[in-house]
C-alpha positions, 0 to 999 in steps of 0.5 A: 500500500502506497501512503500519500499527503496532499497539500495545497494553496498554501499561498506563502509570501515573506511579505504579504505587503508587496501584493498587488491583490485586492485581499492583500490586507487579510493574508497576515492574519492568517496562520503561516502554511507550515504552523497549519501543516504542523497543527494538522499533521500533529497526530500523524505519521508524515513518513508516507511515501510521497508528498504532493503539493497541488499549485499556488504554493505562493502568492506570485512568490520571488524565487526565495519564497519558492526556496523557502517553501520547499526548505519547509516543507523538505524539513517536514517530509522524508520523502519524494514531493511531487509538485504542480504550478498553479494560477498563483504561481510565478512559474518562472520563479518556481521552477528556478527555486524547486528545479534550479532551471526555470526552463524545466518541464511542465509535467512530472512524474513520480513513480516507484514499482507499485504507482505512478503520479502524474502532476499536470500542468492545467495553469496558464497565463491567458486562463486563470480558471486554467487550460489543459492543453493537447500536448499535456493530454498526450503526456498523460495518454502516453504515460497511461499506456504503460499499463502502470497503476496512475494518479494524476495530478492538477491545479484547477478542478475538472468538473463543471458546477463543482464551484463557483469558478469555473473548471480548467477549459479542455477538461472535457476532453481530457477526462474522456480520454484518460478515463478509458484506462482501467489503470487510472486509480484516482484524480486529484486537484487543488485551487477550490479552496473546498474539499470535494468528492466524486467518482468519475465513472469508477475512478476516485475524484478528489479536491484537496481544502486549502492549508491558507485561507477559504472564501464564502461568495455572497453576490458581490461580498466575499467572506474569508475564513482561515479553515484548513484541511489536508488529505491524506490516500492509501493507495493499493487497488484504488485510492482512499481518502482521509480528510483532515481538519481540526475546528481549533484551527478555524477563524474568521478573517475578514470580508471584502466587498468587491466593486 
């Protein structure tokens, strides 16, 4: 049986006061990502065979926020992390800070001689809700074909009405293109914020909660939360989940009132 953590928008920033965004005064009243990862995981065995960070590690992060980030959370986890950019995410600066190249792949793969985990890159520029592109539903069509049991990896979330914001565009043709294979053991996702649970046919679908902060949207005003979760899988013929969250560590932030 494979163990895997799931974390994701963590949002980090050194200096939340450099932010151009419109939420930039709440952020430093929430508790730093790796207090909440602490809290959380307290209770729990972090020896698990693989860490995955699903996107939005930072908040348009430099790239020694993106080195501090990863420093953390190295310190915590002795084991492989498996990462995915998000809409957040300064790509470039990432990609320098956890690859040391910023012209490094935009998919990866983790893999031992049980599973493979495919991270896929749904971010892009031009599409903060995301894009999957046909060059990356190749990727993962290829990888599939191997026969290997897989999970796939993704930022933005794949189905429609899951949320208020809208899903990744070409979700659509990549779920019908890779769940034809029966190898495909479960897809997961960040972004919402919320965590989320369905099956897709017969292949696990989860949506991680966020270790940063939670939105409530009320026509124009927007309440934020600080209530954290994180996931953690067993993996063996299919994929379980356990959802983690402690009440201690919920608190209302603050409300912004959108023009």
């Amino acid at each position: 049986m494979i163990r895997i953590i799931h974390i994701s928008d963590l949002h980090y920033q050194t200096n939340y006061n450099k932010l151009n965004c419109f939420y930039k005064e709440l952020m430093p009243q929430l508790l730093s990502p790796f207090v909440i990862i602490d809290e959380l995981l307290k209770e729990y065995d972090k020896n698990v065979d693989l860490l995955i960070v699903s996107g939005d590690l930072c908040e348009n992060g430099s790239v020694d926020d993106y080195r501090m980030v990863k420093k953390q959370l190295e310190e915590r986890f002795n084991c492989p992390i498996i990462y995915c950019y998000g809409n957040h995410d300064n790509k470039s600066n990432m990609k320098a800070a956890i690859y040391g190249d910023r012209n490094a792949l935009d998919n990866s793969l983790w893999q031992n001689d049980k599973l493979q985990v495919l991270s896929i890159d749904s971010s892009n520029e031009k599409y903060p809700d995301g894009f999957i592109l046909d060059d990356t539903i190749d990727y993962a069509i290829e990888k599939l074909q191997t026969g290997k049991n897989t999970i796939i990896v993704t930022h933005h979330h794949l189905l429609q009405n899951q949320f208020t914001m809208q899903r990744a565009s070409g979700s659509d043709k990549f779920l019908s293109q890779i769940k034809k294979y029966d190898n495909l053991k479960g897809i997961v996702t960040g972004h919402t914020h919320h965590f989320f649970h369905t099956m897709i046919d017969k292949i696990p679908y989860y949506t991680v909660g966020s270790c940063s902060f939670l939105i409530s949207e009320y026509q124009k005003t927007l309440r934020f939360y600080q209530k954290p979760e994180i996931n953690y899988y067993e993996v063996d013929d299919t994929i379980k989940c356990q959802r983690i969250r402690k009440d201690s560590l919920d608190k209302y932030i603050g409300i912004v009132v959108q023009n």
